[in-house]
N, C-alpha and C positions, 0 to 999 in steps of 0.2 A: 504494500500500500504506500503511496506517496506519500509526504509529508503532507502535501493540502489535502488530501483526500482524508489522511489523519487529522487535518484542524477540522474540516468541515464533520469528521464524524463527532468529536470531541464537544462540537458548538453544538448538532443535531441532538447529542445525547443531553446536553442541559437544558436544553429546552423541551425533552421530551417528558419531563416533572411540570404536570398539569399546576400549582402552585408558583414552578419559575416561568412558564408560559406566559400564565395570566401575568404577573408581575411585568414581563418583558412590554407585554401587549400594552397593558396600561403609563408604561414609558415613552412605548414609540407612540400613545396615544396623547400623552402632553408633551410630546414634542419638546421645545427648547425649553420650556414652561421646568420639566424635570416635576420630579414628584422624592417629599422628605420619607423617611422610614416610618415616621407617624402617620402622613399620608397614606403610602400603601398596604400598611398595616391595617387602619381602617377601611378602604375600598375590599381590602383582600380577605378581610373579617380574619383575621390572624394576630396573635401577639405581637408586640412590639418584637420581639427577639426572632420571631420566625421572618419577620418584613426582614429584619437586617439580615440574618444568613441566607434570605431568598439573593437580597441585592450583592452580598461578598460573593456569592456564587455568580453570579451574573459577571458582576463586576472582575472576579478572578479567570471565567471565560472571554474576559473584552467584548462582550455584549452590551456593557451601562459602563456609564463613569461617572465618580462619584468626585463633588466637590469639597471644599474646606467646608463651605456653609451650609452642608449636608444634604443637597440635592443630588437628586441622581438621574440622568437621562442617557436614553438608549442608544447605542452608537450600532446604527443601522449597517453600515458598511461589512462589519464583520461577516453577518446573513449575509447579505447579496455574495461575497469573497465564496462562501459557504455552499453556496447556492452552484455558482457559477465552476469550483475548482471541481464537485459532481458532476456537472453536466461534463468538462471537461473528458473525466477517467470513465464517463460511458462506454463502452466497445464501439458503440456506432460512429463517432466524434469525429474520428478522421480522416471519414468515410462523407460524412456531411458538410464538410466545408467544400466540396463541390457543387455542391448541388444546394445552391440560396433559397431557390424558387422552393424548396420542400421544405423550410425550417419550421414554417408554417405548422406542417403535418405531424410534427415532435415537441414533445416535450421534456425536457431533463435527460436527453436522449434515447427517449422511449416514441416510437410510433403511437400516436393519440388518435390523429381522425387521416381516412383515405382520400386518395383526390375525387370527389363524387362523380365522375367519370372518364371514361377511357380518354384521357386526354395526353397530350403529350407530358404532364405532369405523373399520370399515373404509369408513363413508359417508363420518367425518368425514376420514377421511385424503385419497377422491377428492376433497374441498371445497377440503383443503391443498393437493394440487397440484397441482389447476386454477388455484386462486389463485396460487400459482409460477407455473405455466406462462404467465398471462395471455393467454392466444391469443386472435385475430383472424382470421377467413376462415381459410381449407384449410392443410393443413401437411401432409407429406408425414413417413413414417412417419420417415426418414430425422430428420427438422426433431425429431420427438416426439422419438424415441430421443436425439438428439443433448443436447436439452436435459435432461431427465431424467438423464440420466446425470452431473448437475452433483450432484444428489442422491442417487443412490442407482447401484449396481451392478446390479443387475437389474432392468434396464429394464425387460424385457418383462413381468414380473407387475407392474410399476406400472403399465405402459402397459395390460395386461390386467385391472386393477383399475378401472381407469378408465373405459374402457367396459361392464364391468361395472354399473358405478355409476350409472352415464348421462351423466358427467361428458365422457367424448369419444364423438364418434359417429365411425364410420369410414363409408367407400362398398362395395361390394358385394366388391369385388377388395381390400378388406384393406390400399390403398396409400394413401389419404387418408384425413385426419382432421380433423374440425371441433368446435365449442363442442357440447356435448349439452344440456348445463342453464346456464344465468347461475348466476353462485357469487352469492349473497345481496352485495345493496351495490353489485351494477355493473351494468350498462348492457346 
């Protein structure tokens, strides 16, 4: 695992404590405004002591920063850094700076939604993930399903896009699948 892929897990994990959550949420919600330990101790219906170790915890993940006059406000950047070094160590990632016109169709580099029809966006998508896929000889629906599903939740309209496309050819019983077309650049 990367180093950022390690902050970003480290930042996901503090914020996965429904108590540092709301805390956070209620920072980023006043803004430059900041909110005291008494403050979000009464919004948060918590002791005064549990608001403080919510915010040292925050504040120890560089989430919030905390001042001399004892306000504390959320430093957003971290998230997005967070956000942003995931999508990076996706598997699909460096596969998708080709192709702008699809970013559209992912998220966090995960396939979300398909192009709503056979358009030449939905060619370019079979191109993207034959290219992921990079397959060699027969694979077994089981091998297709299994990797695709590193990318995207429904498999089956990928895997059924795909032959569509002419990017995977299947055998007659529907249980093998091989190369359809060479992706432009390879062999």
């Amino acid at each position: 695992m990367s180093a950022e892929a390690a902050r970003a897990a480290e930042i996901l994990s503090q914020l996965a404590t429904p108590l540092r959550l709301r805390a956070y949420a209620e920072l980023v919600h006043r803004g430059q405004e900041g909110a005291t330990i008494a403050e979000l101790a009464y919004i948060l219906d918590v002791p005064v002591q549990t608001a403080g170790e919510t915010l040292a915890r925050l504040v120890g993940a560089e989430l919030a920063t905390g001042t001399g006059n004892g306000v504390y406000r959320a430093s957003g950047g971290e998230l997005r850094e967070a956000a942003q070094a995931l999508d990076r160590v996706q598997p699909i990632a460096s596969y998708l700076g080709d192709y702008p016109q699809l970013r559209g169709n992912f998220t966090h580099g995960r396939l979300s939604t398909m192009p709503p029809t056979m358009s030449e966006r939905y060619t370019m998508l079979g191109e993207l993930l034959s290219r992921f896929l990079a397959l060699e000889g027969l694979h077994t629906e089981h091998e297709i399903n299994h990797r695709l599903a590193e990318v995207t939740d429904d498999v089956a309209a990928a895997r059924r896009m795909l032959v569509e496309t002419g990017w995977l050819e299947r055998d007659q019983a529907g249980s093998t699948y091989g190369v359809g077309r060479l992706v432009p650049g390879q062999r």
